[in-house]
Structures are given as C-alpha cells and as structure tokens.
KEROMAR-242731 format. One record per atom (N, C-alpha, C, O): atom name; x, y, z. Coordinates in steps of 0.1 Angstrom, whole numbers. Each point is the difference from the previous one (the first is absolute). Layout:
// KEROMAR-242731
+------+-------+-------+-------+
| name |    px |    py |    pz |
+------+-------+-------+-------+
|   CA |     X |     Y |     Z |
...
+------+-------+-------+-------+
END
This chain:
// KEROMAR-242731
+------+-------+-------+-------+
| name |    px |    py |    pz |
+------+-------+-------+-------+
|    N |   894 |   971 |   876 |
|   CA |     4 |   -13 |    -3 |
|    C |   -10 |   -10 |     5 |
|    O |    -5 |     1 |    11 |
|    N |     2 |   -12 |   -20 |
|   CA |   -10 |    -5 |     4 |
|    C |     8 |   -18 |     7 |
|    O |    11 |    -4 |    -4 |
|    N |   -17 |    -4 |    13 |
|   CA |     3 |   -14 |     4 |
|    C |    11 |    -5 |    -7 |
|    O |    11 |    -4 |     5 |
|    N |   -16 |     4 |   -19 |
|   CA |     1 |   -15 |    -9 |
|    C |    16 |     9 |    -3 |
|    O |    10 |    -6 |     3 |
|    N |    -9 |    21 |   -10 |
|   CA |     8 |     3 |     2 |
|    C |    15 |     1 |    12 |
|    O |    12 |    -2 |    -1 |
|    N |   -18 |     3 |     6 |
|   CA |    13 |     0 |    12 |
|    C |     6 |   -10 |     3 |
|    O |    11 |     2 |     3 |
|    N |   -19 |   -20 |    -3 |
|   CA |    -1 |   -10 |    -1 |
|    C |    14 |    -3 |   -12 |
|    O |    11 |    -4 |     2 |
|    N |   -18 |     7 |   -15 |
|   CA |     9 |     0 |   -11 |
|    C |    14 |     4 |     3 |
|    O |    10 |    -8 |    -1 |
|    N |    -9 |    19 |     4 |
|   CA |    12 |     5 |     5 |
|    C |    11 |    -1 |     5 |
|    O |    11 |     5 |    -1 |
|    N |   -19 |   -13 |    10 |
|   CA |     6 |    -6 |    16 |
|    C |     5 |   -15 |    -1 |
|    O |    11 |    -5 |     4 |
|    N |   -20 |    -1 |   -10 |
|   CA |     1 |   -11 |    -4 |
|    C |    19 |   -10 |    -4 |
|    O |     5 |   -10 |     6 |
|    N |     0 |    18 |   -16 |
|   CA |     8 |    -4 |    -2 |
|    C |    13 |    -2 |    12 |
|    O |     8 |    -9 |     2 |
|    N |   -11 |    23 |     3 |
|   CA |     6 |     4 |     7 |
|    C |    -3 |   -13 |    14 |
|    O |     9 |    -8 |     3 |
|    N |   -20 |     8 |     4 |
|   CA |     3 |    -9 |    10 |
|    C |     0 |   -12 |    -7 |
|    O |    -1 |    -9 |     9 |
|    N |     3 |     2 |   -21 |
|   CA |     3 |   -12 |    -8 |
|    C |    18 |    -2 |     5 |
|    O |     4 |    -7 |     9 |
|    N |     2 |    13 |   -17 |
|   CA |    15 |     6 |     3 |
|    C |     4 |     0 |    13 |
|    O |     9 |    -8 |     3 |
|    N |   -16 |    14 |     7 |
|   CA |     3 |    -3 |    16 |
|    C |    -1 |   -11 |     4 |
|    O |     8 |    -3 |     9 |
|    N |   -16 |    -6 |   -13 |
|   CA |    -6 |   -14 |     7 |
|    C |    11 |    -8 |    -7 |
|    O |     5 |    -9 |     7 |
|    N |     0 |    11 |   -19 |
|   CA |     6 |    -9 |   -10 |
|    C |    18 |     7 |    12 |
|    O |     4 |    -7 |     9 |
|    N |     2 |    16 |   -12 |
|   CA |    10 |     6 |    10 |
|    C |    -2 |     9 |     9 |
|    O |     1 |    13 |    -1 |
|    N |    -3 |   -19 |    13 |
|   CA |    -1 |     9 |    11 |
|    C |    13 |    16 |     1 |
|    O |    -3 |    12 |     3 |
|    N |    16 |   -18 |    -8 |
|   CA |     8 |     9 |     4 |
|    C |    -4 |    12 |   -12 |
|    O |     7 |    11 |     2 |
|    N |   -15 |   -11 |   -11 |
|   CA |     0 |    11 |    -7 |
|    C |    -8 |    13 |     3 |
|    O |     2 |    11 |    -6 |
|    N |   -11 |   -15 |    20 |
|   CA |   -10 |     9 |     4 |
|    C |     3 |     6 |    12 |
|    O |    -9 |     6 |     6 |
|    N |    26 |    -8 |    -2 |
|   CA |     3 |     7 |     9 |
|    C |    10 |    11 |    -9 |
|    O |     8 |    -5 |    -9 |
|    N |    -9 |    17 |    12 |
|   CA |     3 |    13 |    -8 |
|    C |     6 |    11 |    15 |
|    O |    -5 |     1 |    12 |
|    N |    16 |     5 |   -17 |
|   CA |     2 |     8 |    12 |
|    C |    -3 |    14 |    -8 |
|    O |     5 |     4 |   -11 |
|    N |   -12 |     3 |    19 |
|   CA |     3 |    15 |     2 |
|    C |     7 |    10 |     3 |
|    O |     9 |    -1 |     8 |
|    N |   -11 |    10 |   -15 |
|   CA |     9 |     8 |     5 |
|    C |    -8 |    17 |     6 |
|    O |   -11 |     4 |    -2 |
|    N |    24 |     2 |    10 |
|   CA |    -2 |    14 |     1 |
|    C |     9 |     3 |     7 |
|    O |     6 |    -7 |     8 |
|    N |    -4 |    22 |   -12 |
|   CA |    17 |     7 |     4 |
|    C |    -3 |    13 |     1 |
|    O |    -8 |     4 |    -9 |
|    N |    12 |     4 |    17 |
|   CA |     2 |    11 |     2 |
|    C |     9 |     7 |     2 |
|    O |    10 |    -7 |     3 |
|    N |    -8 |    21 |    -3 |
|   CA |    15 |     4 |    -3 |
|    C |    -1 |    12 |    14 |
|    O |    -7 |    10 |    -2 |
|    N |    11 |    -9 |     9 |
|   CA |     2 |     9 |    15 |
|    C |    -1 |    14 |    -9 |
|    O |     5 |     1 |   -11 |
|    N |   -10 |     8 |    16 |
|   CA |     2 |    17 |    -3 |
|    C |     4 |     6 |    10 |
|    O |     7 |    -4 |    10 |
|    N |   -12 |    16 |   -15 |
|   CA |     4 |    14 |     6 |
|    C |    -9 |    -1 |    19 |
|    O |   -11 |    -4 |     2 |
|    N |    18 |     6 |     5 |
|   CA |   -11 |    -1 |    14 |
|    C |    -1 |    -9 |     0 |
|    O |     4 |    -8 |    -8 |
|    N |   -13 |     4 |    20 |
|   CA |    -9 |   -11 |     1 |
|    C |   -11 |    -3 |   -12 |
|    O |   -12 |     3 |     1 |
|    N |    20 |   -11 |   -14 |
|   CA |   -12 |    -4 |    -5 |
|    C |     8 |   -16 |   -10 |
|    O |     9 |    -6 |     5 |
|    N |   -13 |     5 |   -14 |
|   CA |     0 |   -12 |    -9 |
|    C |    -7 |    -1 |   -10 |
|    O |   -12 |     0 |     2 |
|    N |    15 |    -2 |   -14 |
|   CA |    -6 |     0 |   -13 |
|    C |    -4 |   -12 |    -4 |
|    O |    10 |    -6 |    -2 |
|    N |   -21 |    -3 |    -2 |
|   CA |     0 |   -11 |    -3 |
|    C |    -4 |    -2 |   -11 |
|    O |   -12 |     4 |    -1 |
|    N |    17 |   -12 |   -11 |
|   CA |    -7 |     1 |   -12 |
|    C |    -8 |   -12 |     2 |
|    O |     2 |   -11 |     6 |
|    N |   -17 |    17 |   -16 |
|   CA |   -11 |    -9 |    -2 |
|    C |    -2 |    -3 |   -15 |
|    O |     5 |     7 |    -8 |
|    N |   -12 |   -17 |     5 |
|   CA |     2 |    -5 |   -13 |
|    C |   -11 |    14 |    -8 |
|    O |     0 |     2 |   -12 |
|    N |    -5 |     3 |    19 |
|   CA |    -7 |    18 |    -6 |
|    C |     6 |    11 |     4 |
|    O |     0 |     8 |    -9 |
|    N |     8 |    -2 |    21 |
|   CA |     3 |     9 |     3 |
|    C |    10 |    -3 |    14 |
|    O |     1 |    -9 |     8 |
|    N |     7 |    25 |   -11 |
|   CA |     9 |    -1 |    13 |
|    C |    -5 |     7 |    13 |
|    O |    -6 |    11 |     0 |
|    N |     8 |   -19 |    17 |
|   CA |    -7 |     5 |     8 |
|    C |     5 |    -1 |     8 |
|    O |     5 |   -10 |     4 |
|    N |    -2 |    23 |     1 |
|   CA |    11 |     7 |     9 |
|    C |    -9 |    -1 |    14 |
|    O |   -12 |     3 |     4 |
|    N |    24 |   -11 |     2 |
|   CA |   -11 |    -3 |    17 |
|    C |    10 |     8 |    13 |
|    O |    10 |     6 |    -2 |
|    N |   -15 |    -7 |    11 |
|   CA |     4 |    12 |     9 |
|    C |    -9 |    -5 |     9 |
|    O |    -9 |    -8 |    -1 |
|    N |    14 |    18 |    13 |
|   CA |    -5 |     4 |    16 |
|    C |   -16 |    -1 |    -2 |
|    O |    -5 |     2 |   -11 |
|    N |    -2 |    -5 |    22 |
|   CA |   -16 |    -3 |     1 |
|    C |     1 |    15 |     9 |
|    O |     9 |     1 |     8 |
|    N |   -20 |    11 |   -10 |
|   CA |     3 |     8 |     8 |
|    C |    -1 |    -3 |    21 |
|    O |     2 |     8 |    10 |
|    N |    -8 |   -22 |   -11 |
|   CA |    -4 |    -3 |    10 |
|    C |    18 |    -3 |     8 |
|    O |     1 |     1 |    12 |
|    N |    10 |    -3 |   -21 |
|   CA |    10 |    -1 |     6 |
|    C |    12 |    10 |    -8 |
|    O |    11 |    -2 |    -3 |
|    N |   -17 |    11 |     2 |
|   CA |     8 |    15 |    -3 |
|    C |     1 |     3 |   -11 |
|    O |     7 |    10 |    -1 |
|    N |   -13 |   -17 |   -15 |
|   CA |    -2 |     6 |   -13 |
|    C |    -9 |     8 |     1 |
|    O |    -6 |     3 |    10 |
|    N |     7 |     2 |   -24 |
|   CA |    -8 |    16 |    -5 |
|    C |   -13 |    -7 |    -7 |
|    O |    -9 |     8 |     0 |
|    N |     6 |   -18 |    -4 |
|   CA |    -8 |    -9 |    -7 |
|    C |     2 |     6 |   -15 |
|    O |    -9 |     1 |    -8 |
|    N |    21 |     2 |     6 |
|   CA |     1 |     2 |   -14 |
|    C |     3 |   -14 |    -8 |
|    O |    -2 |    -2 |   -12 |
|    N |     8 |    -8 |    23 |
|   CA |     4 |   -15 |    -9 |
|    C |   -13 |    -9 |     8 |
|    O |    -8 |     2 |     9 |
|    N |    11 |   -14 |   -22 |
|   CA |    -7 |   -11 |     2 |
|    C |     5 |    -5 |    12 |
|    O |    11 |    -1 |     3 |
|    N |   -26 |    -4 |     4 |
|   CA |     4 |    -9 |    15 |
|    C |     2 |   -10 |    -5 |
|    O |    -7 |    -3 |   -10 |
|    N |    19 |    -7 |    15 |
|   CA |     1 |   -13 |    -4 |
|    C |   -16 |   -12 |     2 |
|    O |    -5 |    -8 |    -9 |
|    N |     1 |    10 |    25 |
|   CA |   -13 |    -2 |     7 |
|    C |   -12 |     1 |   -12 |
|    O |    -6 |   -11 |    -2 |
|    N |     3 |    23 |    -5 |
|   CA |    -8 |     2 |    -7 |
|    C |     4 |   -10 |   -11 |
|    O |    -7 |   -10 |    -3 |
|    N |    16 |    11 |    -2 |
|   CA |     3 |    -9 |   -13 |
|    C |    -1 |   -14 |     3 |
|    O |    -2 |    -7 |   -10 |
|    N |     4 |     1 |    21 |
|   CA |    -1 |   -15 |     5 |
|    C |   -19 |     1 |     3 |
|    O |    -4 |    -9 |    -7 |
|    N |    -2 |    14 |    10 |
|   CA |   -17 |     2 |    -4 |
|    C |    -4 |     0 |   -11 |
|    O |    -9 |    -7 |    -4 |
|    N |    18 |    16 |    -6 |
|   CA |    -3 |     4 |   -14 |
|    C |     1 |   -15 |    -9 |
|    O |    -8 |    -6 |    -8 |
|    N |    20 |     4 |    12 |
|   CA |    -1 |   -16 |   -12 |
|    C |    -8 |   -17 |    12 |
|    O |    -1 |   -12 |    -3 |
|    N |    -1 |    18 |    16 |
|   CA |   -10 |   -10 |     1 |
|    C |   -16 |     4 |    -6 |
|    O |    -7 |   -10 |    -3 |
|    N |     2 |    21 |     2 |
|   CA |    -9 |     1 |    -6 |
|    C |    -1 |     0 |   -15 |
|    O |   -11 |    -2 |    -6 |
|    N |    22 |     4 |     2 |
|   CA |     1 |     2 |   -20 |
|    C |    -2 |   -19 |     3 |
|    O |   -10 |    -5 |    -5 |
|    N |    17 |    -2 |    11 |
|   CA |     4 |   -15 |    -6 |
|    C |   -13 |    -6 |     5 |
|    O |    -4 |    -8 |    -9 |
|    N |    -8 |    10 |    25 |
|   CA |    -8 |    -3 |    -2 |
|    C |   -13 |     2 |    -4 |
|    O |    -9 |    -9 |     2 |
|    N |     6 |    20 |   -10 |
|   CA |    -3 |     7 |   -16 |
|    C |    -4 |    -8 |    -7 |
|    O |   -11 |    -2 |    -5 |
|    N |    27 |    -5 |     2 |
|   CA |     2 |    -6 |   -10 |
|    C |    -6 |   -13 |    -2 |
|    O |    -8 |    -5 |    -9 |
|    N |    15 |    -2 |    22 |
|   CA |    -7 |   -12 |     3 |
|    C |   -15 |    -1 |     0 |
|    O |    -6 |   -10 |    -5 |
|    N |     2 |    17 |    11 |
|   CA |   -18 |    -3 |     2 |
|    C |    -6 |     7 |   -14 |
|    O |   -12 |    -1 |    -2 |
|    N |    20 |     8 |    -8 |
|   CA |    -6 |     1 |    -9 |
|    C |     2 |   -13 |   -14 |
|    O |    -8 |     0 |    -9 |
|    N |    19 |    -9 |    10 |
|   CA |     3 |   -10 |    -4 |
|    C |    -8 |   -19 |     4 |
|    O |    -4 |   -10 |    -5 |
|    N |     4 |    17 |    19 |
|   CA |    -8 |   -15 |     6 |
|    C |   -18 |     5 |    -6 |
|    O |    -8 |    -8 |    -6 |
|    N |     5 |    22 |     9 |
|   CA |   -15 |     4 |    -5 |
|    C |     2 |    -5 |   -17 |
|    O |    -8 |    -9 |    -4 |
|    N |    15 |    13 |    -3 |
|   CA |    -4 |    -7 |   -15 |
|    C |     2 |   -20 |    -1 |
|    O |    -8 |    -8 |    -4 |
|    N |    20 |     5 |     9 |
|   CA |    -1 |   -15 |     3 |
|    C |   -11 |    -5 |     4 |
|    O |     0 |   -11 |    -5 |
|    N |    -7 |    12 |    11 |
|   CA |    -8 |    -4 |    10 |
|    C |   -17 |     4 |    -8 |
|    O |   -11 |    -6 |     2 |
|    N |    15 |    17 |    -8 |
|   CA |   -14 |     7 |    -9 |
|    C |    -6 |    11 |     8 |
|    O |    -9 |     5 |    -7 |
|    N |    10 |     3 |    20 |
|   CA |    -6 |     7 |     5 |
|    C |     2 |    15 |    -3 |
|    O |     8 |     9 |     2 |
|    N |   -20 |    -9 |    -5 |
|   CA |     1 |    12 |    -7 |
|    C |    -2 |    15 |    11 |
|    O |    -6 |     2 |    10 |
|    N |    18 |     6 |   -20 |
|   CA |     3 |    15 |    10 |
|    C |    -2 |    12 |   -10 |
|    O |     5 |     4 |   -10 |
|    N |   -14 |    -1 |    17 |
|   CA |    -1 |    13 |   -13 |
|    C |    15 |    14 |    12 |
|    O |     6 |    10 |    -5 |
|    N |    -5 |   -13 |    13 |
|   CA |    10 |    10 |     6 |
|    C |     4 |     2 |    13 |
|    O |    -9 |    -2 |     8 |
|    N |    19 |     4 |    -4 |
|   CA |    -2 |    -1 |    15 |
|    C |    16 |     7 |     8 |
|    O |    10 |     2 |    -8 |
|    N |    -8 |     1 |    21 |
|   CA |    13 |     5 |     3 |
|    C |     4 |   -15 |    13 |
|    O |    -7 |    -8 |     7 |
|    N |    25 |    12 |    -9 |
|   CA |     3 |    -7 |     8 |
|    C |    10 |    11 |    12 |
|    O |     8 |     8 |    -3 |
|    N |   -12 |   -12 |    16 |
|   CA |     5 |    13 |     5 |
|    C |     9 |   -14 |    10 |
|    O |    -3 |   -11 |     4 |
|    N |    17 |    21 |    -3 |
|   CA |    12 |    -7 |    13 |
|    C |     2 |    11 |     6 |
|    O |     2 |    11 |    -6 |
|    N |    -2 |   -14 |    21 |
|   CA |     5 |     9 |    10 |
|    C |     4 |    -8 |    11 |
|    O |    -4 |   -11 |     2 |
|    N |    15 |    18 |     6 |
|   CA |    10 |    -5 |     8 |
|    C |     2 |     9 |    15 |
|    O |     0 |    12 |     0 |
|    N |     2 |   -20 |    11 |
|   CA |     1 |     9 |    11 |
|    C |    15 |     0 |     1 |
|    O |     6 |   -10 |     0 |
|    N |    -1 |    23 |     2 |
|   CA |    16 |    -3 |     5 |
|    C |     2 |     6 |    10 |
|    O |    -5 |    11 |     2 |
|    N |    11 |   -19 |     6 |
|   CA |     2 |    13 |    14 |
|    C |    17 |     4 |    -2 |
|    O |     8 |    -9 |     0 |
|    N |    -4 |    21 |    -2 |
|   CA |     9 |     7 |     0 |
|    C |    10 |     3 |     8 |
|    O |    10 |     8 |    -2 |
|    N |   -13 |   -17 |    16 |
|   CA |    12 |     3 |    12 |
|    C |     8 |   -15 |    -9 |
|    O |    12 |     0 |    -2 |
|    N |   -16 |    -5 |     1 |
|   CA |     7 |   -13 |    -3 |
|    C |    11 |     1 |   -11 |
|    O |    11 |    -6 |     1 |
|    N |   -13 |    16 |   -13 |
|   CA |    13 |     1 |    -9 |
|    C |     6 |    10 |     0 |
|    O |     9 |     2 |    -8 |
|    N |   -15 |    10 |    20 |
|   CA |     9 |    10 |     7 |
|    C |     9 |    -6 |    13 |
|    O |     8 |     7 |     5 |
|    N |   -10 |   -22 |    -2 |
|   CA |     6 |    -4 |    14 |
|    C |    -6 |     6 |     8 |
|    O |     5 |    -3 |    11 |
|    N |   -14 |    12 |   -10 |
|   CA |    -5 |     3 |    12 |
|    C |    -7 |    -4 |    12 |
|    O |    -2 |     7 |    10 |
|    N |    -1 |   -17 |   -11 |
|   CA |    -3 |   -15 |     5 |
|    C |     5 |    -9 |     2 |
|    O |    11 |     2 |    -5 |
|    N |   -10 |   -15 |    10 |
|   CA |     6 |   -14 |    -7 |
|    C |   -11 |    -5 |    -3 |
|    O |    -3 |    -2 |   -12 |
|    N |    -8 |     0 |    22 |
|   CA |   -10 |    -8 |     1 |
|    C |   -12 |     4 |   -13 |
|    O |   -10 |    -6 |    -4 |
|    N |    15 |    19 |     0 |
|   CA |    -9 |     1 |   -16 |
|    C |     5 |    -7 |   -12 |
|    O |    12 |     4 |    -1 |
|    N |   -14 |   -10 |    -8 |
|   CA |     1 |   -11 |   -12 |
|    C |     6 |     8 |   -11 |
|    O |    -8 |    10 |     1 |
|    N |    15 |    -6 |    -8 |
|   CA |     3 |     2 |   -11 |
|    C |    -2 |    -2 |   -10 |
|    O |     7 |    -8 |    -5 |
|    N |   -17 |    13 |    -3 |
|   CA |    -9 |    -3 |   -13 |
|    C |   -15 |    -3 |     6 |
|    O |    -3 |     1 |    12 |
|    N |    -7 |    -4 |   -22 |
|   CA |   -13 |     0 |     3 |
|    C |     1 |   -12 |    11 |
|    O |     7 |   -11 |     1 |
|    N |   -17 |    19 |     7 |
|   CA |   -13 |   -12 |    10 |
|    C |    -7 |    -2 |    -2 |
|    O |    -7 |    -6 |     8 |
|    N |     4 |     8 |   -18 |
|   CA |   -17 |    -5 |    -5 |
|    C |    -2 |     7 |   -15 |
|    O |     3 |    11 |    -4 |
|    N |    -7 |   -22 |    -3 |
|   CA |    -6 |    12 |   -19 |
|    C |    -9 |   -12 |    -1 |
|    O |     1 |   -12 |     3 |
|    N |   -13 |    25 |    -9 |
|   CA |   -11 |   -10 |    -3 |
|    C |    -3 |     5 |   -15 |
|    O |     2 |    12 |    -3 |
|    N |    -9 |   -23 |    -7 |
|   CA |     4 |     3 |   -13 |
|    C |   -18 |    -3 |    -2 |
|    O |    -6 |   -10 |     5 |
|    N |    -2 |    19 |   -13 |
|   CA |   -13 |     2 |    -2 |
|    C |    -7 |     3 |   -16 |
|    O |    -1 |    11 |    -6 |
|    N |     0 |   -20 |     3 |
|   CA |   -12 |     0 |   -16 |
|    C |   -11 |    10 |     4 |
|    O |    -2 |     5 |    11 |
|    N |    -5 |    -3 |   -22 |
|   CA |   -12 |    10 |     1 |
|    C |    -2 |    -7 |   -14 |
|    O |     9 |     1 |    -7 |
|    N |   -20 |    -7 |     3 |
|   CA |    -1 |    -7 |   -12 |
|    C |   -16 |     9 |    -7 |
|    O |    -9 |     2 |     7 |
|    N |     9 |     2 |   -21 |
|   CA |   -11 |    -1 |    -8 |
|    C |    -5 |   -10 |    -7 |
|    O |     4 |     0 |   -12 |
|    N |   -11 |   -11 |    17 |
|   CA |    -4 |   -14 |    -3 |
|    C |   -13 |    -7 |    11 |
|    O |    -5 |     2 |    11 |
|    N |     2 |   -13 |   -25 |
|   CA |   -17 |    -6 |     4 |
|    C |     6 |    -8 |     6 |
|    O |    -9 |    -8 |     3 |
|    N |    22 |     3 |     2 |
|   CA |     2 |   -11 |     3 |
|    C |    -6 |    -5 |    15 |
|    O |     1 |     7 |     9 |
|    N |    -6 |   -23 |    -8 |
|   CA |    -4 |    -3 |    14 |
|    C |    14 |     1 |    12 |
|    O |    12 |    -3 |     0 |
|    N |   -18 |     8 |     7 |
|   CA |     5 |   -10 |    12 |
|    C |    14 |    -8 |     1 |
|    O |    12 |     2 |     0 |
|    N |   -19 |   -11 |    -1 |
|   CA |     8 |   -13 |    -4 |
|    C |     9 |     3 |   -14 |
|    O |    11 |    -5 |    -1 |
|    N |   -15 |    12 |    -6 |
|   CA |    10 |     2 |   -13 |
|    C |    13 |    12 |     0 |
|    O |     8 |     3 |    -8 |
|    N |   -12 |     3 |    23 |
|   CA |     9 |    12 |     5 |
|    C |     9 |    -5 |    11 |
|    O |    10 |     6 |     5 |
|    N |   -14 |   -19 |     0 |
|   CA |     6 |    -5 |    13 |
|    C |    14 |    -6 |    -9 |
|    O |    12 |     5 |     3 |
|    N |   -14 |   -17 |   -15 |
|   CA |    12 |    -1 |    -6 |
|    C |     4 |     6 |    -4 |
|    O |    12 |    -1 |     1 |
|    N |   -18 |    13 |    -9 |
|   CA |     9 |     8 |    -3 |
|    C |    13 |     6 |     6 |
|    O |    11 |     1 |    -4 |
|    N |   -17 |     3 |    17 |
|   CA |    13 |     5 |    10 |
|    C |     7 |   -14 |     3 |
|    O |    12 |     2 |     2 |
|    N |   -14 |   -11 |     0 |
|   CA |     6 |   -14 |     4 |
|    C |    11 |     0 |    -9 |
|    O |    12 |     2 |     2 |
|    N |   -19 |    -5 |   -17 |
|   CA |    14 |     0 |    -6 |
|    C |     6 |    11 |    -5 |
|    O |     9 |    -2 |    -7 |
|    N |   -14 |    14 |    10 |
|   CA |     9 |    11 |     1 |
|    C |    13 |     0 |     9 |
|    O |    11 |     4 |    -3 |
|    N |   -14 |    -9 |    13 |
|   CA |     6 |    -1 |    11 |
|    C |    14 |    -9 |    -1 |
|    O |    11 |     1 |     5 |
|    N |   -18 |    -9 |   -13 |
|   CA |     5 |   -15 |    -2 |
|    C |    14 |     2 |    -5 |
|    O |    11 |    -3 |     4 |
|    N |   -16 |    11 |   -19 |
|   CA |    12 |     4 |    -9 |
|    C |     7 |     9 |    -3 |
|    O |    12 |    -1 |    -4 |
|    N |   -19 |    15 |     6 |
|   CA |     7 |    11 |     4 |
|    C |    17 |    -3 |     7 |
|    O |     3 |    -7 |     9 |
|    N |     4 |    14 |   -15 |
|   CA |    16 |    -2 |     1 |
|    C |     4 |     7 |    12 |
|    O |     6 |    -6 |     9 |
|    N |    -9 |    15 |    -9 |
|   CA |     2 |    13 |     8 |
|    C |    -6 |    -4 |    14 |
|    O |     9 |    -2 |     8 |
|    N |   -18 |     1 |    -5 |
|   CA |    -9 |    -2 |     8 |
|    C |     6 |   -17 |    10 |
|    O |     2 |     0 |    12 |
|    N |    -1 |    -8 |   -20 |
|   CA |     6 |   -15 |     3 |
|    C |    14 |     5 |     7 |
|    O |     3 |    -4 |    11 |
|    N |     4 |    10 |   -17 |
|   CA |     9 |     4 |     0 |
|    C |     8 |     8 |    17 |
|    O |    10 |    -2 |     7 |
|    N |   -23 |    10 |    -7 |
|   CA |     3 |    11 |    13 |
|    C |    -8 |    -9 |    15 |
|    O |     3 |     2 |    12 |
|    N |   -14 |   -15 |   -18 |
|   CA |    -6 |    -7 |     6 |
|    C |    11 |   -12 |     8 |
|    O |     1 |    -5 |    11 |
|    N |     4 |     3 |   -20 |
|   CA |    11 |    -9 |     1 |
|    C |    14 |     1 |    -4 |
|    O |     6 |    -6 |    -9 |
|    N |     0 |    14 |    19 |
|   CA |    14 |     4 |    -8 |
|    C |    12 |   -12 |    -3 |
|    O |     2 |   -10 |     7 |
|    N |     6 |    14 |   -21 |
|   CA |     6 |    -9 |    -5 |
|    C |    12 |     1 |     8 |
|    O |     0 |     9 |     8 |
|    N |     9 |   -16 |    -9 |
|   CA |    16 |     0 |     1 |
|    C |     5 |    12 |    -3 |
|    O |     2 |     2 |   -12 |
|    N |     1 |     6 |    19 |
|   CA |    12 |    14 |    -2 |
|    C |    10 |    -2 |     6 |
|    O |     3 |    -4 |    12 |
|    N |     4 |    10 |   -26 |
|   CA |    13 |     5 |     5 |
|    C |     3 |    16 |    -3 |
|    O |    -5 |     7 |    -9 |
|    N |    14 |    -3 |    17 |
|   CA |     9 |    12 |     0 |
|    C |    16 |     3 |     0 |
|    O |     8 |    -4 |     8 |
|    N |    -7 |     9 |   -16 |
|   CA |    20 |     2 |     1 |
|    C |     3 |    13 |   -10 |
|    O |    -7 |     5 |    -9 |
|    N |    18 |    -3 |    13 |
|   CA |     6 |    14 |     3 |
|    C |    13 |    -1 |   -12 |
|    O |    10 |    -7 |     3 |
|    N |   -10 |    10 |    -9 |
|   CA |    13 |     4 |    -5 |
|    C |    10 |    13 |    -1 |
|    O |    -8 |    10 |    -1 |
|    N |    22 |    -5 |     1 |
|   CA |     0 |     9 |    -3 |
|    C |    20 |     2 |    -8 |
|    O |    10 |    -7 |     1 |
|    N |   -14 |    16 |    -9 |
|   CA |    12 |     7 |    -9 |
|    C |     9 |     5 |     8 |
|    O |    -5 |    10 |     6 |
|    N |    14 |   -12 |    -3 |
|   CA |    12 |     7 |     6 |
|    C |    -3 |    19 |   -10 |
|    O |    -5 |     4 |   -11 |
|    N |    11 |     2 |    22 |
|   CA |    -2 |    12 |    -7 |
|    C |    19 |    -3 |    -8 |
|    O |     8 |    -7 |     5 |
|    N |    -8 |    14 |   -18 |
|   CA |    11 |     5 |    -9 |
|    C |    11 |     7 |     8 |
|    O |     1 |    11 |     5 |
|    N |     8 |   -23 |    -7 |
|   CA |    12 |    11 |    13 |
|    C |    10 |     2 |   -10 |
|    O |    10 |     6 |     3 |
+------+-------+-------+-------+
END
C-alpha cells in the first residue's frame, strides 16, 4: 500500500471522528469458555486458543501461555503500526521482524514471595528493519510507533479496570 493510498482510506474515516467524537470509541470484545483442567478456550477472530499452565508454574506446555499471547499481540499490533506509520510517512521497508519479550519472575503468581510482582517486570519490544532509511527517518519511526501502537500505549499506560464475578446458583 502506497502513502496516498492509506491516506484515502483513512481519510474519511478521521473526517467522521473529528465531525463525531463519540463514533470512534468502539468496544471490544473477548470471551473465553473455562475447560477441562487448568485451561480456557478463547475464541479469536481466526482460530480457537486453548490457554493453560506456563510449565514454569506446573503445565505440560501443551497450552497457550496467556504471557506469551500478551507479547504476541504487542508485537503483531506493533508490526502493524510501524508498518502503517512507514507507508504514511513514505519510508520505505523492503522487510524486517518485530521481536517482544518479557521478564516474569514466577514466585510472584505462585505466591511464593510477596515482594516478587505478578506479571512482567520488564518487556522490551525490538524492530530489526530491511531499509535505506536515515537515522533520523528510523528515530520517528519508532516515535510514532510508539506513539500509536494500541497495545503498547496501552500496557505503557494502563486504562481503568474492572473485575467482577458472577455466578449461577447450581439447579436444586
């Protein structure tokens, strides 16, 4: 896809936003259904992905780590982004990988600790680019990769959560 294209594209679309803000907020979804053992099924808009135990806290590594999948779509989404700001912008990529990795320390969602954190302490997210581009034309790149990337903004700056519990009386 070339600039002028994406541009076109886009266009109407941030036209529509500017004209009504409330139309460009969109909620998400995703649902999973509890299994057999420790695990959970979660449907994706391509396939179903049955998650489970990390063998680091007593799986077989036969299921998806949840951990890995929270890497997985920060690097699929910042992918995306730096390959969308690279056409906007004109910089040309003939190819390149985006690698996420995450440190977890494991006493912490075993409780075996207090003072270990629960979930990552640190993930660092790394391009490897095939491109003439300068310097300076790789520095914004990651800038507004950074900038826009959802995923990324997102874990950088966590939103408003909630959690709640419901439950079915069992059938008496």
């Amino acid at each position: 896809m070339r600039a002028d294209e994406l541009k076109n594209l886009q266009a109407p679309l941030k036209q529509a936003y500017r004209d009504t803000p409330e139309r460009a907020v969109i909620t998400l979804h995703a649902s999973g259904t509890l299994g057999e053992g420790i695990a959970c099924s979660v449907a994706t808009s391509k396939a179903m992905i049955e998650a489970g135990l990390h063998p680091a806290t007593g799986g077989d590594g036969s299921f998806a780590c949840s951990g890995d999948m929270l890497l997985e779509a920060l690097a699929a989404c910042a992918g995306v982004t730096l390959k969308a700001v690279a056409t906007a912008v004109e910089i040309p990529l003939r190819g390149g990988t985006v690698q996420a990795e995450g440190d977890l320390d494991f006493r912490g969602t075993l409780g075996v600790a207090k003072d270990a954190p629960v979930g990552f302490r640190a993930i660092r997210l790394r391009f490897d680019l095939d491109t003439d581009a300068s310097e300076d034309q790789l520095a914004t790149l990651l800038k507004l990769t950074e900038r826009y990337c959802v995923v990324l903004q997102t874990i950088s700056q966590p939103p408003q959560l909630e959690a709640k519990i419901s439950s079915k009386a069992a059938a008496q």
